[in-house]
N, C-alpha and C positions, 0 to 999 in steps of 0.2 A: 504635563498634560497626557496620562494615559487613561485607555477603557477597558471597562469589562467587556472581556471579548468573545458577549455573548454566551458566555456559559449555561446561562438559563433559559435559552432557546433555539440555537442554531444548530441544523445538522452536524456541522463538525465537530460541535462539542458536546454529541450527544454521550458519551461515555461521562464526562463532568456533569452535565444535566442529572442522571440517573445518579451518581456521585452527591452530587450540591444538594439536590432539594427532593423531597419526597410531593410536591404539591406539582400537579400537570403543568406542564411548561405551555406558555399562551400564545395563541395561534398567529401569526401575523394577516393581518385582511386589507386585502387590497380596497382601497375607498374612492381610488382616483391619484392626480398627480396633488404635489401638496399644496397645503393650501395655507395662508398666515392663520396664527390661532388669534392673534390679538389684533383690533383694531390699530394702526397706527395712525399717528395724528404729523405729516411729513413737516418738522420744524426747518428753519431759516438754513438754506446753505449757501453760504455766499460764492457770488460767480465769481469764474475762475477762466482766465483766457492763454492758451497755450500756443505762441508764436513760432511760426517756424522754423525751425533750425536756421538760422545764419550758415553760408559754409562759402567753400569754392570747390571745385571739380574734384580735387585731389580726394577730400573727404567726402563728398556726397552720396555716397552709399552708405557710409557708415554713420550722417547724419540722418539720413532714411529713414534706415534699421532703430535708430536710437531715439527718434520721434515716435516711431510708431510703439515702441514699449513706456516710453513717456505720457502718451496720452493714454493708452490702456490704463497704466498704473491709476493714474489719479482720477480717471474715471470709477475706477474697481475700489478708489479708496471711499467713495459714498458719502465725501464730504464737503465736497463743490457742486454746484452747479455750472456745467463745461458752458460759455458761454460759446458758442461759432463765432468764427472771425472772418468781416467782409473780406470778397476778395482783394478792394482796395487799400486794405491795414496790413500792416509788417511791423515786426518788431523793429528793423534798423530806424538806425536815428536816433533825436532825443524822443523822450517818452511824452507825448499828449495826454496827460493825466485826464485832462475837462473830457476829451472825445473818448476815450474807455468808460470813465465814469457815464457817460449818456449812453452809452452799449450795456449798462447793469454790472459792470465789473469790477470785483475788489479786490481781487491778486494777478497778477500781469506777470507770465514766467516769460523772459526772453533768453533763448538762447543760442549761442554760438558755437560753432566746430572748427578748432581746428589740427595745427599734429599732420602727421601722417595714418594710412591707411593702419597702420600695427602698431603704429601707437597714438589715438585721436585724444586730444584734449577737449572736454566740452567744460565752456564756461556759459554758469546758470546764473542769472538774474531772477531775484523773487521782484517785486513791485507791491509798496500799497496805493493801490489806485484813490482810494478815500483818502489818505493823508497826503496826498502827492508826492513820494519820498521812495527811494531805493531801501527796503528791508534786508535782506540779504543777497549777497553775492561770492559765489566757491567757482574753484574750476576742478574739473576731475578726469585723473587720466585715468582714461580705458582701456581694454586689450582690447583687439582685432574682433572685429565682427563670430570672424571664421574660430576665434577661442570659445571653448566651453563657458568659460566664465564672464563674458559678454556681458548676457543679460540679468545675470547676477548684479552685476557693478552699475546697470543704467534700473535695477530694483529699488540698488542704493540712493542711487539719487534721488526719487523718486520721493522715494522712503523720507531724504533731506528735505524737498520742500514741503510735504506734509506737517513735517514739524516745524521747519519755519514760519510755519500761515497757522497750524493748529497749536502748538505747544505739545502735541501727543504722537505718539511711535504710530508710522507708517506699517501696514502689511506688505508692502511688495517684496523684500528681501525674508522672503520665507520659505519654507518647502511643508508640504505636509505629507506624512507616510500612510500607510492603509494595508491594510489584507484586500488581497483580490485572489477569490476561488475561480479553480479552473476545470477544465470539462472530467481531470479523471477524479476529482473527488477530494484532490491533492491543491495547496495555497502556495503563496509568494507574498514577500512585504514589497512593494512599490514606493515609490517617493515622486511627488509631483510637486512643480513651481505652484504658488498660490493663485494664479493666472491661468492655471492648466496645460504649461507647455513643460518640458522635459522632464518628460516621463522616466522613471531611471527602475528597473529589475534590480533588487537589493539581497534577495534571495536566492536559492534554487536547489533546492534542498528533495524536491520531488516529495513532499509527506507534507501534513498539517501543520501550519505554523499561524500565528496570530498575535495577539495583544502587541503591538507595535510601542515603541517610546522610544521617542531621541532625547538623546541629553541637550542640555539646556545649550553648548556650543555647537550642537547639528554635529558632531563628531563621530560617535557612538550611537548604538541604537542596542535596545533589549527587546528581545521578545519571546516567544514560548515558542516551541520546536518540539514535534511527534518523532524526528530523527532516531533516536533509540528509543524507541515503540514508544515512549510516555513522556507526557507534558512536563520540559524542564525549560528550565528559563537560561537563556544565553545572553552573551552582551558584542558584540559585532562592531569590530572600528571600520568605519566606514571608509578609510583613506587606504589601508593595507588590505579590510577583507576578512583579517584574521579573527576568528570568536573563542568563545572560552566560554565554559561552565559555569552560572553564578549561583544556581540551586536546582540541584538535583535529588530530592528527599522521595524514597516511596509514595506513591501518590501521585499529589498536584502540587504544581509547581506554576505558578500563574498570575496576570496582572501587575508584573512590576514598573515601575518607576524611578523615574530620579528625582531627590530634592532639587530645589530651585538653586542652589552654590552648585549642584553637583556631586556632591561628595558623598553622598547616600546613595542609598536603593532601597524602596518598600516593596516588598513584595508578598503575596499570601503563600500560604505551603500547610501539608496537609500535616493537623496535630492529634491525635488519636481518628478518632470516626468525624474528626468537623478539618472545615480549614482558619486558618487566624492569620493576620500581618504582625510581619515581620521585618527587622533594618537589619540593614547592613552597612558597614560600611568600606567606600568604594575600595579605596585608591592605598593601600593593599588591601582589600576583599578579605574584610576580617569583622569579630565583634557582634555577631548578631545578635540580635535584642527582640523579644516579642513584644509585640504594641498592644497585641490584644487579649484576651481573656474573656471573651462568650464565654467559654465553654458550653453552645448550642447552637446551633443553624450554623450558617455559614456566615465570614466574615475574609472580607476579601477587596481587589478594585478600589485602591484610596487613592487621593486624590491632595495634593501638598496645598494648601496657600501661600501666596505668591512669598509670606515672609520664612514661607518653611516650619512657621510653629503650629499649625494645624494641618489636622487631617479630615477631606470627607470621605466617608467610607461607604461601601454598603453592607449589610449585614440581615441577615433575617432571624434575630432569636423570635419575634410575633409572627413566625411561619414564611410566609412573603418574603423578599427581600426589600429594604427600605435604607434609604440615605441618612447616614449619622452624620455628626462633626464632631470631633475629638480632638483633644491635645496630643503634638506630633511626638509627645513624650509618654504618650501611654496612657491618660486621662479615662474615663467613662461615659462613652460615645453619647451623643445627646439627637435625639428624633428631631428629624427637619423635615422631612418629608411627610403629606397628608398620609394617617393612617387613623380608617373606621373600622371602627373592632366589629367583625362580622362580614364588611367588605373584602372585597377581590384586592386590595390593598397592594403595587407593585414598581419598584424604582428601582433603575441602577444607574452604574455607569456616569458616576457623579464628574463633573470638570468644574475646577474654582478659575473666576475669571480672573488673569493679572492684574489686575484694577483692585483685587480684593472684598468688590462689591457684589457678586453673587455667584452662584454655581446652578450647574447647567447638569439634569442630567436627564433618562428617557424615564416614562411615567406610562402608566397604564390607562387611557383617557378614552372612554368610549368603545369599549372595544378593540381600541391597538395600541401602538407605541405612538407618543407625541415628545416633545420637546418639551420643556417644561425647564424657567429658572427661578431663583429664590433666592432670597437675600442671606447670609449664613447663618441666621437665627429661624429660618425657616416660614418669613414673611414676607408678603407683597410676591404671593406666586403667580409666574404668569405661564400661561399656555404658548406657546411661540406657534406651533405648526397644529392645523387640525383635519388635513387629507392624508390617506397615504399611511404607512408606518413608516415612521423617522426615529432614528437611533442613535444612538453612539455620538452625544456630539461631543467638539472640543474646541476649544477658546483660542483665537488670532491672540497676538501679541495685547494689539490695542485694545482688549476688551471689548470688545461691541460688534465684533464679528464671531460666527460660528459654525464650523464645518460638521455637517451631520449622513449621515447614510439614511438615504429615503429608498422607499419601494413602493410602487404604485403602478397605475395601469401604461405609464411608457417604460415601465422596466427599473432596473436598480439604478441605484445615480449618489453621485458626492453630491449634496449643495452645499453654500454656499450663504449665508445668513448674516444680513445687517441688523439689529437688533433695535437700532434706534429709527433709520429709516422704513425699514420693513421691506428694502430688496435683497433681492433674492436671485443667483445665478447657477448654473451648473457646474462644478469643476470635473467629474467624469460622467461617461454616461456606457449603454451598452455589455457593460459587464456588472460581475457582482465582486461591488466592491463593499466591503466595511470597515469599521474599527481606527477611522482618520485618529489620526495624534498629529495638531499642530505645531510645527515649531516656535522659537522664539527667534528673536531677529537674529539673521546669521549675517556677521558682523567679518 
């Protein structure tokens, strides 16, 4: 999951702007805060009742703390309905199947704490309240409240009962990284929980950096760095800190990625007067291979599907830039995106959903940027956002969520995008943030 990091319109990339495209780069307009582009029609979510931690004194802070990222999580997963629970109901005891089921509820989480303070063990009970029958039941030890890695491990679990009730991967054990510009004109990569809590500085490099992308273990990150005056692309292990050079070719050096194994990098880089994609591969950082062949406009910002044998890309030989899909082997890209010959005609910034079922990228709609997905043959288009310019978005694990950078009249913001529900939350706000890249579940 990487983006184009705004190359064809944001001040920091205006040296690439003038570079990329000879056609005026399009203005962003403020419309108001966003607003959904599509009607949604909110289908069946079954209720969901989350009982209070079980504990004794020894652990009840860390039952607390571990409730209250509990109920966050699966509320944020947007696929229950949180049923409230009287104050005369508790989980202890046996389970009253008949009296939950008359409360509206189909999964019944009970659970318990125990362990000590530094090392608590919480054991989860799922319930199907229609079948009257225990579904699943794990216990899971955790580190200490006061560990970094805390709310990581109660993401996980979180993460666990989602797929016990759904059969499909949870968002909570995720992070998303971002560009965020700061007052001297100079960025930073940032990394945030999918929740909005630990914020973490990944950066600091004092000069222009952007197009963020984690590898598929959360491990590593690549991204573009102004560092020695011009856009080259680095790759960053996140656990030492240490980075290292993956393309540095006169020119531009920009939008890389990782395949979905890992083991690759696409990235674009400049080949006479255009730019094209290019692989590499990783692990020795050897073999490069060009993917593309324009030879016109620019071709740049690809995008993997989830089995690694396709690419979408964006490219503008019809002037504009517009979203292709090609074989990840080098194929002859194929038009997905609406384009009317004579129209203002404009896409980037493609994301394929892990699901494999559509791709996500910003469209030119009205006079701004909107949100806009399609199915990989370039049907069944829908408008997602139609306030506001919204940009750069990128695909949760699950498919069906989407984090995009909106701007509008309360200022710049991460949202935050259910695709089947039609909610909609915050993840930052106050600053000018872009260029999210979701990760994949970090495990």
């Amino acid at each position: 999951m990487s983006h184009m990091t705004r190359v064809y319109q944001t001040s920091v990339t205006a040296v690439v702007v003038a570079l990329l495209f000879v056609a005026t780069a399009l203005p962003a307009q403020d419309r108001g805060d966003v607003r959904l582009g599509i009607t949604y029609t909110p289908g069946y979510q079954p209720g969901l009742v989350i009982t209070a931690i079980e504990t004794d004194s020894t652990v009840a802070a860390v039952a607390g703390a571990a409730e209250v990222i509990l109920r966050t999580d699966l509320a944020y997963a947007d696929r229950f309905e949180i049923v409230p629970v009287p104050d005369s109901l508790t989980g202890a005891g046996a389970v009253n199947y008949a009296l939950w089921n008359q409360l509206g509820t189909v999964w019944l989480v009970v659970s318990e704490m125990a362990g000590t303070p530094t090392a608590p063990v919480l054991r989860v009970s799922l319930h199907d309240v229609v079948f009257g029958e225990l579904k699943e039941v794990q216990a899971f030890f955790l580190p200490a409240v006061a560990d970094g890695k805390f709310r990581m491990a109660m993401h996980r679990v979180s993460d666990q009962i989602v797929q016990w009730a759904t059969g499909d991967p949870g968002i909570a054990a995720t992070r998303i990284v971002f560009r965020r510009k700061t007052g001297n004109g100079s960025s930073d990569i940032y990394a945030i929980d999918y929740d909005g809590e630990s914020l973490t500085r990944l950066t600091s490099e004092n000069t222009i950096v952007y197009s963020p992308a984690l590898s598929p273990d959360g491990k590593d990150l690549l991204y573009v760095s102004y560092i020695e005056g011009t856009p080259n692309v680095y790759e960053r292990d996140l656990g030492s800190g240490r980075t290292k050079l993956i393309s540095g070719v006169d020119g531009l050096n920009v939008t890389p990625i990782y395949s979905p194994d890992g083991t690759r990098i696409v990235l674009a880089r400049t080949t006479g007067d255009h730019t094209e994609l290019f692989e590499f591969g990783r692990s020795p950082l050897c073999c490069m291979k060009r993917l593309t062949h324009t030879n016109a406009g620019e071709t740049l910002n690809a995008a993997y599907s989830p089995r690694g044998d396709q690419l979408a890309i964006t490219s503008s030989p019809l002037g504009n830039p517009q979203i292709y899909v090609m074989s990840a082997a080098g194929s002859a890209p194929q038009l997905i995106s609406r384009y009317v010959f004579g129209e203002r005609g404009y896409a980037t910034s493609p994301d394929w959903s892990p699901r494999g079922d559509r791709i996500a990228y910003q469209a030119w709609v009205e006079n701004t940027f909107q949100i806009v997905t399609v199915n990989p043959n370039g049907g069944d288009r829908r408008v997602m956002t139609s306030a506001g310019s919204n940009e750069d978005p990128s695909w949760a694990p699950d498919g069906r969520h989407l984090v995009f950078a909106s701007a509008g009249r309360r200022g710049n913001s991460l949202l935050i995008l259910d695709v089947v529900s039609g909610q909609i939350r915050t993840l930052t706000s106050g600053q000018v943030d872009q260029l999210p890249d979701w990760s994949s579940s970090l495990r």
